[in-house]
Each structure stands twice: as structure tokens, then as C-alpha cells.
ZAMARGU-4260 file (C-alpha; in steps of 0.2 Angstrom, whole numbers, plus 5000, padded with zeros to 4 digits):
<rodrens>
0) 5000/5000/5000 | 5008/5016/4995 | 5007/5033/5004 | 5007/5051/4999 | 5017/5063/5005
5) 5010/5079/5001 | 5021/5095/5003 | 5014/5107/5015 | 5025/5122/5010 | 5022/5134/4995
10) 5026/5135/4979 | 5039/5147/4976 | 5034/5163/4967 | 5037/5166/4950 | 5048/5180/4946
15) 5045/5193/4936 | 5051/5194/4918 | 5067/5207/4916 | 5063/5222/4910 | 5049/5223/4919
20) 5041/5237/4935 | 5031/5230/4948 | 5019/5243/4953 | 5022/5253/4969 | 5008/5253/4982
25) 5000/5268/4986 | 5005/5275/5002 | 4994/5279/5015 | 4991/5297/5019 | 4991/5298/5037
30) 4982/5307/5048 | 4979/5321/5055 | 4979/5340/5048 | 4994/5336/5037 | 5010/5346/5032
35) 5010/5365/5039 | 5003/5379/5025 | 5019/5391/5022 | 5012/5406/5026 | 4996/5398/5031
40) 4991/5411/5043 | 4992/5427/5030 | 4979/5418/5017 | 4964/5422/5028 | 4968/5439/5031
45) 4971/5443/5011 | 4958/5433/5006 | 4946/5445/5017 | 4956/5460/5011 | 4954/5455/4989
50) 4936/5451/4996 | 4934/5468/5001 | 4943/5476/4987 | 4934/5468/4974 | 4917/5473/4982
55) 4923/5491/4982 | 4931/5492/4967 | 4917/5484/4959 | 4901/5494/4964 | 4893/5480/4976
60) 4898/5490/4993 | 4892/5510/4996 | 4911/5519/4998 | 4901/5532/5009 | 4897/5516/5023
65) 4913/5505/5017 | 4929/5513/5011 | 4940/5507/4997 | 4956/5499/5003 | 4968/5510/4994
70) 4955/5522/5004 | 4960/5516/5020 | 4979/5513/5017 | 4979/5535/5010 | 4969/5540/5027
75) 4982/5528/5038 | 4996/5538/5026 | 4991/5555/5033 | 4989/5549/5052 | 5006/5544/5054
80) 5012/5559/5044 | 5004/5571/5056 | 5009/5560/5072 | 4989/5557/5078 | 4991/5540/5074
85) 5007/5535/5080 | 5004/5544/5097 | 4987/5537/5100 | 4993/5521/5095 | 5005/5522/5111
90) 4995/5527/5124 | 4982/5512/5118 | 4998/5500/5119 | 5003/5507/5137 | 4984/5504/5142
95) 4985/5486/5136 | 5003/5482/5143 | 4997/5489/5160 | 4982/5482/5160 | 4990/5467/5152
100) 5003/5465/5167 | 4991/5465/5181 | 4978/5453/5175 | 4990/5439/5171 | 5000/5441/5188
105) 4982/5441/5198 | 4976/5426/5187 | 4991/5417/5189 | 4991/5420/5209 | 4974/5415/5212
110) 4976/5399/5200 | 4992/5392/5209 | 4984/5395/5226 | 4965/5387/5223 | 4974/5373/5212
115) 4988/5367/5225 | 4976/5371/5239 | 4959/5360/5244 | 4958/5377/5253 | 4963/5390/5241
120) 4950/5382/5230 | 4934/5383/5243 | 4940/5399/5246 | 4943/5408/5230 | 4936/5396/5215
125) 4918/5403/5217 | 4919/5421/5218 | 4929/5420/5201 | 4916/5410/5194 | 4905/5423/5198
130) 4915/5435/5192 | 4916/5425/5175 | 4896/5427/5174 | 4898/5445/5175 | 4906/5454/5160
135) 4919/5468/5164 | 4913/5478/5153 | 4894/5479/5164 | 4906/5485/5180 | 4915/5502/5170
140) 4899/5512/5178 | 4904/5506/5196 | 4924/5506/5193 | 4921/5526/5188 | 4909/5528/5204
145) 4927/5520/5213 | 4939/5526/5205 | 4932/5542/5192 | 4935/5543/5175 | 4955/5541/5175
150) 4968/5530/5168 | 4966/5519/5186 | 4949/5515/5178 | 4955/5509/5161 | 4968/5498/5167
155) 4957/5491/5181 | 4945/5486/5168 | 4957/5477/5156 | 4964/5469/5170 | 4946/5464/5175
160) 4944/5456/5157 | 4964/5447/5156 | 4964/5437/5173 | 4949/5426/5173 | 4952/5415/5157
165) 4970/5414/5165 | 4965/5409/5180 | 4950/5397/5173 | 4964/5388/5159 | 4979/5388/5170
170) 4968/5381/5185 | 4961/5368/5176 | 4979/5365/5168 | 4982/5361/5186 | 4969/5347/5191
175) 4973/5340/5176 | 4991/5335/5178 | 4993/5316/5179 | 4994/5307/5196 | 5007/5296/5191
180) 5020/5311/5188 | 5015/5316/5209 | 5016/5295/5213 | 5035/5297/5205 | 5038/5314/5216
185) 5035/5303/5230 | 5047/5292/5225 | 5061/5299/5220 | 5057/5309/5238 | 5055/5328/5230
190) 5051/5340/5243 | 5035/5351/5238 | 5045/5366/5233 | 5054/5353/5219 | 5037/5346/5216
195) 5030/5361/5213 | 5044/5367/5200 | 5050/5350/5191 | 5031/5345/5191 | 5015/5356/5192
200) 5022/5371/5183 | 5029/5362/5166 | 5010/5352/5170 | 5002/5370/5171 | 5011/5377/5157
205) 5001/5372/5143 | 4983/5377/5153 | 4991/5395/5157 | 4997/5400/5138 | 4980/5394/5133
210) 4972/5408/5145 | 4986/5418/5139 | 4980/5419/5121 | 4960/5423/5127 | 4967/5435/5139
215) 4979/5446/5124 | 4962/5447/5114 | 4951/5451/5131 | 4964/5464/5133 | 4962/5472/5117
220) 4944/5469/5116 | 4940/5479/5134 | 4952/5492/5126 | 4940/5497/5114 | 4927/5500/5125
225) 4935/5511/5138 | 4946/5521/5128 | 4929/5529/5120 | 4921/5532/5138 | 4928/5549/5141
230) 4946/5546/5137 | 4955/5561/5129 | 4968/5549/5117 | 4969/5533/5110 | 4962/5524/5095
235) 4947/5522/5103 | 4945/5539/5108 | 4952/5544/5089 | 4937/5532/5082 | 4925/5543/5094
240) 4929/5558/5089 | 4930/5552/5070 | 4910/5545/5073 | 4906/5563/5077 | 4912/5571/5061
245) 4906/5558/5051 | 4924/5550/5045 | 4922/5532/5041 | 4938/5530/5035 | 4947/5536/5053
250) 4936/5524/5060 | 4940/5510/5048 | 4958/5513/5052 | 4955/5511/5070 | 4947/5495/5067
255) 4962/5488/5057 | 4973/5493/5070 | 4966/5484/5083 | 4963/5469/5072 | 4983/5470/5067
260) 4987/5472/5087 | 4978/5458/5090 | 4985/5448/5077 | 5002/5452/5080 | 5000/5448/5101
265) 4992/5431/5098 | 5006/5425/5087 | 5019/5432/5096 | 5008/5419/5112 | 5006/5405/5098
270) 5026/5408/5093 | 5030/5405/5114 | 5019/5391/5115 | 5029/5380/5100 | 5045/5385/5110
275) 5039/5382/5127 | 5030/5366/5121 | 5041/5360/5110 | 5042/5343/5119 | 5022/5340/5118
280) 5018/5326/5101 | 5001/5334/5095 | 4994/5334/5079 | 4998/5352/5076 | 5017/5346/5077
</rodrens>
């Protein structure tokens, strides 16, 4: 009786005639958002600004309501020839910076305090909450009843306006650090000073420049408002006096400017945050 002996491995692969190019597989794209756009973040901003040409230029917006570009660009031309523009364009900046400087520093207290402290948090967390429910801008008539009509007031404000998304985005940048980086600091036997500088402020880090890039553009945004309640310089106080003699263009100006300001400070925050977190793997890296 004969047996079969079959062959359990397989045939080997014919090879390919010479000459010939085996078709490479497509590679999968991977994802996420992709490569970075050069110069991504000016396509928005000229995009608006052909927009706006184009509607000008063509007849589809009233010049009288919406000046042309060119329009806007002569008017700027004239402003900082005769130095109005320039020196209101400091004292708006000095506002900002002051108001700016006080608002991080008073977010930034508070949020280490209510974060590393059970206490702290009882204590301060619910009157900023309350205080996020209430918009600055709703307490300018009781800061002038405090402290008049002054520069004390305009600071105070924007100050009122920077420290809460600070506080709430470094705060929450706090309870969120990972237990296991606090189970190592008691191995390793770090002492809560150490803990506090090798663990919860890199932790806190990303949380606070988060706050930091709602808090340039609350700044700005409180600006406008109280440099046109009895201020005597500044672009808001320039776009004021612009509404009462009807010139649109000085107020378009204004705008840009505090558009380009506002801008400019949230890259210069986005520029310290790629440095600063340079060692986080996200999908915008």
C-alpha cells in the first residue's frame, strides 16, 4: 500500500520577467491635519482683504458706509504723517501692557493658590466664577463711581477682562496633571517646593498660555470699549471723535489697527507656546 506525501509548504513565486516594474503601492496618507501651509496664517487675512477690494472696486459696497482699501491705506498715510496716529497708537499699547501685566499676575496667583490648595479652592474658586458670569465691561459704571474717569479705571477694567480666562485655563491645567507624575515625586522623595517646580508648573504650562491667548484678545477687546468712555487719546478715543464728524475712514483705520494688534500679540503667544512646548507630540506638530 503506497502513501502520499504531500508537501505542505508553497510554491515558490514566479519571478518577474526582466525588464519589467512592479507597481508601487500607494502610500497611506496619514492622519491628522497634514504638512503646515507656508504662510498659512496670511491667506485668511488677504483673502478678506481682495474680498473687500473687489466689492469696492466693483460697485457692490456704498464707499460712503465702506471705504476702498487704497481708501483706508491713503487715510492711515496721513495719520502717521501728522503724528495722531502714532501717538494714539502708544497710549492704547501702554493701556494694554498695564492692564495686560496686572491681570496675568492676579490670574496666575489665584490659580496656583485654589489649584495646590483643597483650601485655596473653597476659598477663591467661586467668587471668580462669579465673576466670569459678570462681564467687565457691565462693572465700567461702578469702577468710575470707585475710581472716576481716569487712567486707574482703564487699566482696572482690562485687567478685570485678562485674569479670569487665565485663571480658569491655568487652574484647570492644574487638576489635570497626571497622578502618576505626583506617585513618581514621591518616589524619588522631591520636597513640595521641587514638586512644585519640576512637576506642576511644566504640567500647568500648557493650561496658562491657553488663558494667555484669550486673555491678549480680552485685553484688546475691553480696550476698545473704555478708551471711548471719556478718554482724551487713544484709538478708541480717535474712532470717537471720528464718529462725530462723520469720517468712516478714521474709524476703519482704528478697526484695522486693533485687528493687526491683536493679530500680532496672539502669534507672538502661539510663537512662545511651540517653543515652550516643543516637547508635547500633537497633531499640530
Amino acid at each position: 500500500m503506497s502513501t502520499t506525501v504531500y508537501d505542505k509548504q508553497a510554491p515558490p513565486a514566479a519571478k518577474a520577467p526582466a525588464g519589467t516594474v512592479r507597481p508601487r503601492r500607494p502610500r497611506r496618507r496619514r492622519l491628522g491635519p497634514g504638512k503646515p501651509v507656508p504662510y498659512g496664517w496670511a491667506i485668511g487675512p488677504v483673502l478678506l482683504l481682495g474680498l473687500w477690494a473687489a466689492s469696492t472696486g466693483l460697485g457692490l459696497v456704498d464707499v460712503r458706509s465702506l471705504p476702498a482699501p487704497w481708501t483706508i491705506a491713503h487715510t492711515a498715510g496721513d495719520l502717521i504723517d501728522n503724528g495722531k496716529l502714532p501717538s494714539h497708537l502708544t497710549t492704547s499699547a501702554q493701556r494694554a501692557f498695564f492692564g495686560l501685566l496686572f491681570g496675568v499676575a492676579a490670574g496666575l496667583l489665584l490659580a496656583l493658590v485654589s489649584g495646590l490648595s483643597r483650601l485655596g479652592e473653597a476659598v477663591i474658586d467661586g467668587p471668580v466664577q462669579i465673576k466670569r458670569a459678570i462681564p467687565s465691561l457691565a462693572l465700567i459704571p461702578l469702577l468710575i463711581l470707585w475710581f472716576g474717569i481716569g487712567e486707574t479705571m482703564k487699566v482696572i477694567t482690562i485687567a478685570l477682562g485678562v485674569f479670569v480666562p487665565v485663571y480658569i485655563h491655568t487652574h484647570n491645567g492644574l487638576r489635570t496633571i497626571d497622578n502618576r507624575y505626583a506617585e513618581l515625586a514621591e518616589t524619588v522623595g522631591l520636597g513640595r517646593l521641587a514638586f512644585v517646580r519640576h512637576v506642576v508648573l511644566p504640567g500647568a504650562l500648557p493650561g496658562f498660555l491657553l488663558g494667555m491667548r484669550f486673555a491678549v484678545t480680552g485685553a484688546w477687546l475691553a480696550l476698545v470699549v473704555v478708551e471711548q468712555v471719556n478718554a482724551t487719546s487713544g484709538i478708541g478715543y480717535m474712532m470717537e471723535l471720528a464718529r462725530t464728524y462723520g469720517q468712516t475712514d478714521v474709524i476703519i483705520v482704528g478697526l484695522v489697527v486693533y485687528g493687526l494688534l491683536g493679530l500680532v500679540s496672539d502669534a507672538l503667544v502661539r510663537l512662545v507656546e511651540r517653543r515652550a512646548l516643543s516637547w508635547r507630540r500633537t497633531l499640530a506638530g
